[in-house]
C-alpha positions in Angstrom: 94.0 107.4 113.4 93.2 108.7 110.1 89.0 108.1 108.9 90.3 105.9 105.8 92.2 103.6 108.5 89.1 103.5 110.7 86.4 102.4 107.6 88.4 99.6 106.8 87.0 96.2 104.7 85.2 95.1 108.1 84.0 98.3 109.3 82.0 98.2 105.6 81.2 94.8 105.6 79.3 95.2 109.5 78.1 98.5 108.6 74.6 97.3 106.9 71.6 96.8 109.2 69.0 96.1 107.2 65.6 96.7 108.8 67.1 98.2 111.7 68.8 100.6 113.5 69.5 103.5 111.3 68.2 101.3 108.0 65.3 100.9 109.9 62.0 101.5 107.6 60.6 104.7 110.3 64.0 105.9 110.5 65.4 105.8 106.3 62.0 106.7 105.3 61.7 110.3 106.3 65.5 110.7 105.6 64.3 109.8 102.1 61.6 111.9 101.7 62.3 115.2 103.5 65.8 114.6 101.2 63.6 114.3 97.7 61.7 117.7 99.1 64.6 119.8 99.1 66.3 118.5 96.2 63.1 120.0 94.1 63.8 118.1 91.3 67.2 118.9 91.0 70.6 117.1 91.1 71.5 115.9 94.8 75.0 115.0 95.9 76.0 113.3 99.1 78.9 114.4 101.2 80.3 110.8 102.8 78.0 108.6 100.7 79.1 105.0 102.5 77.5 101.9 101.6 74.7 104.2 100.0 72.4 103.9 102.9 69.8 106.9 101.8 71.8 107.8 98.0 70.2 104.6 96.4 66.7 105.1 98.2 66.8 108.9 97.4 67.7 107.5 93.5 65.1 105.1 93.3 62.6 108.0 93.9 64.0 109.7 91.0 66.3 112.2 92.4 69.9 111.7 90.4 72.8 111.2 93.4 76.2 111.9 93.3 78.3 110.9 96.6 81.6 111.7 97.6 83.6 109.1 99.8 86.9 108.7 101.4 86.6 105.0 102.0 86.9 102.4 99.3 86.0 99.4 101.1 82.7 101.6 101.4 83.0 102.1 97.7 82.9 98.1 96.9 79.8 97.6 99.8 78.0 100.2 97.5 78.6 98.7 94.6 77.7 95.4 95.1 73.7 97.2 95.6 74.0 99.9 93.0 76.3 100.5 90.2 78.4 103.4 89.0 75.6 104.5 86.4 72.8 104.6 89.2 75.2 106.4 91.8 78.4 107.6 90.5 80.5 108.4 93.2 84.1 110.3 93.7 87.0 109.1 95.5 87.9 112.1 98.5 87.4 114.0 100.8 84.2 115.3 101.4 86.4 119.0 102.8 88.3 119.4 99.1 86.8 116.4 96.3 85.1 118.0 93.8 82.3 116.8 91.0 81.6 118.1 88.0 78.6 119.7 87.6 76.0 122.2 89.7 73.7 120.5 92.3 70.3 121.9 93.8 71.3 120.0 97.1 74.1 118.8 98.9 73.6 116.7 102.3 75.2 115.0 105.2 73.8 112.7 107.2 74.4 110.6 110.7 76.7 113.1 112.2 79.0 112.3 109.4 81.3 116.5 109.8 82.2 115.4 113.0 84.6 113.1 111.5 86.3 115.9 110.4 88.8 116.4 113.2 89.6 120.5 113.2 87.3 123.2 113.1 88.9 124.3 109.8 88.6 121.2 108.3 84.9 121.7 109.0 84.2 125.1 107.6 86.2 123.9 104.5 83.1 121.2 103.9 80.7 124.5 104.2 82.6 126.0 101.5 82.9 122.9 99.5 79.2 122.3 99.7 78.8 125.9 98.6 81.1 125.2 95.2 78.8 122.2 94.2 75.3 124.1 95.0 73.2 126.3 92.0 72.3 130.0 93.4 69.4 129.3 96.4 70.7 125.9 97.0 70.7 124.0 100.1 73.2 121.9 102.4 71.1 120.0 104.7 72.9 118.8 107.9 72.2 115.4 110.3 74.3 115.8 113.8 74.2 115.4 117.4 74.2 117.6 120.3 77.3 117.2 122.5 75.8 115.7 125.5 78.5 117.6 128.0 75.5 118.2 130.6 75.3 114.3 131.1 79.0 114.2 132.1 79.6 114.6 135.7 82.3 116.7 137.4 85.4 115.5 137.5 84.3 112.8 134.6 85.5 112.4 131.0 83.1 109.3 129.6 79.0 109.1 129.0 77.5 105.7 128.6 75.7 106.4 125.2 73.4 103.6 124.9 73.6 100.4 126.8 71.3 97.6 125.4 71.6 93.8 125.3 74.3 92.8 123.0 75.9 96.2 122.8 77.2 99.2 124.9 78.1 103.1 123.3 80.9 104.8 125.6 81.3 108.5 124.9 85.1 109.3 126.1 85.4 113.3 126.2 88.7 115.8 125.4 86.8 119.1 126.6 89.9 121.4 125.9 89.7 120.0 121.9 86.1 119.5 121.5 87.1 115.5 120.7 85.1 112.7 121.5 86.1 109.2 121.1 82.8 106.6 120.7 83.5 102.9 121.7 81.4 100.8 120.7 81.5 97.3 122.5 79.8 94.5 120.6 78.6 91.6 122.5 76.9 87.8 122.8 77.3 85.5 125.8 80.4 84.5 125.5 83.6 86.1 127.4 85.2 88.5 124.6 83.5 91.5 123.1 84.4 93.5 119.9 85.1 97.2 119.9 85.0 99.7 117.2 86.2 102.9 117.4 85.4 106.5 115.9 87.0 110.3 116.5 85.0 113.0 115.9 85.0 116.8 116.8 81.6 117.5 118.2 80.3 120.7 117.1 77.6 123.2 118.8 75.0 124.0 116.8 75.5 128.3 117.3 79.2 127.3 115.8 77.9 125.4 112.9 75.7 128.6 112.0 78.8 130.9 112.1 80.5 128.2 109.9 77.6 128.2 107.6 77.6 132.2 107.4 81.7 132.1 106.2 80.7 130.3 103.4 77.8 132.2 102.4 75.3 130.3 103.9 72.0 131.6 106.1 70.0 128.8 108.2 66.6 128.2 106.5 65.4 125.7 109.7 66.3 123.6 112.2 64.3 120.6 113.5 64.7 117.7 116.1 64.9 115.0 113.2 63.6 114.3 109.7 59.8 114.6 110.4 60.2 117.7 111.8 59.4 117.4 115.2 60.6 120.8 117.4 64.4 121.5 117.9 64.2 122.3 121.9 67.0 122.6 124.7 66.4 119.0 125.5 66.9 117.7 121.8 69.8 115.4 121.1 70.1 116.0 117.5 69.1 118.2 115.0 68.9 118.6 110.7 70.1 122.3 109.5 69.1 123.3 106.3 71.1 125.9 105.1 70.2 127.9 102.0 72.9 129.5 99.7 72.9 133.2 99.6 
């Protein structure tokens, strides 16, 4: 399924939480402001901007935003917060789409590379990223650690989060590096809605050496945005990685 068929009108229209989940106040807010840090006063631009989530927080603390985004029924949920003058944003592929213009930081956040599908696909967002950043720039990175330890022998699913109201199943391809995330919506009643998303999961030693073919070196690694330690038992990490 290709990712403009999968954030359809009614992915964007259920994809705003506000005051939860990953709009949640302790979660956004040190998105926003370790985001702001690294821009240094510069020009930031988004790499899958969505709804705007953290672009029109990151704008309203003065940093000017660009995004990039595949999806138009994304487009039209942003716009209905913030218009084209306080985030303009480019219709693509965040692999290929470029903007005009030199940025101080470019950024992707909630995992969002892994919905590139092939490893090249994957280094090609490195090097775009690299295109759009000023000399010493940085491409800050937001994904998860593929949780193959938790999958037992013989076993291709992980139950990712199972709370009242909703279940994450993990379904694994090993031999691809896919992994298929159901999500299963639920209230009392019999039925249950499912969403679901492809990704390629990606390890973080393989996102440095994709990082170093586009002229990249890792500047730090942390367990989220407050930078708490990035250990063996972390399940997700930010990379910053400075332009050579």
């Amino acid at each position: 399924m290709r990712q403009e068929d999968i954030w359809d009108v009614d992915a964007a229209r259920n994809y705003d939480t506000p005051g939860t989940g990953v709009f949640a106040p302790e979660v956004l807010g040190p998105t926003v402001d370790r985001l702001a840090e690294l821009a240094g006063g510069g020009r930031a631009l988004e790499f899958a901007v969505g709804t705007g989530r953290v672009a029109i927080p990151l704008a309203d603390r003065g940093v000017p935003v660009t995004g990039i985004e595949l999806s138009r029924p994304m487009i039209d949920q942003l716009r209905t917060k913030a218009d084209e003058e306080k985030i303009p944003v480019i219709v693509g592929d965040m692999a290929t789409a470029r903007v005009a213009g030199e940025f101080t930081l470019v950024y992707l956040v909630f995992n969002t590379i892994s919905n590139l599908l092939t490893q090249d696909e994957q280094v090609e967002c490195f090097r775009n990223a690299a295109r759009h950043l000023a000399p010493g720039g940085r491409f800050v990175i937001e994904l998860w650690v593929p949780e193959l330890r938790r999958l037992p022998p013989g076993q291709s699913a992980t139950v990712g989060t199972s709370e009242p109201g909703y279940i994450l199943l993990d379904t694994y391809d090993v031999l691809r590096q896919h992994v298929v995330s159901h999500h299963f919506r639920f209230d009392d009643g019999k039925q249950a809605e499912l969403f679901r998303s492809p990704h390629r999961y990606i390890w973080p030693a393989e996102l440095d050496l994709m990082a170093q073919l586009a002229g990249f070196e890792l500047e730090s690694r942390h367990a989220d945005w407050s930078g708490a330690e990035f250990t063996a038992e972390s399940g997700s990490h930010v990379s910053v990685y400075r332009l050579e």
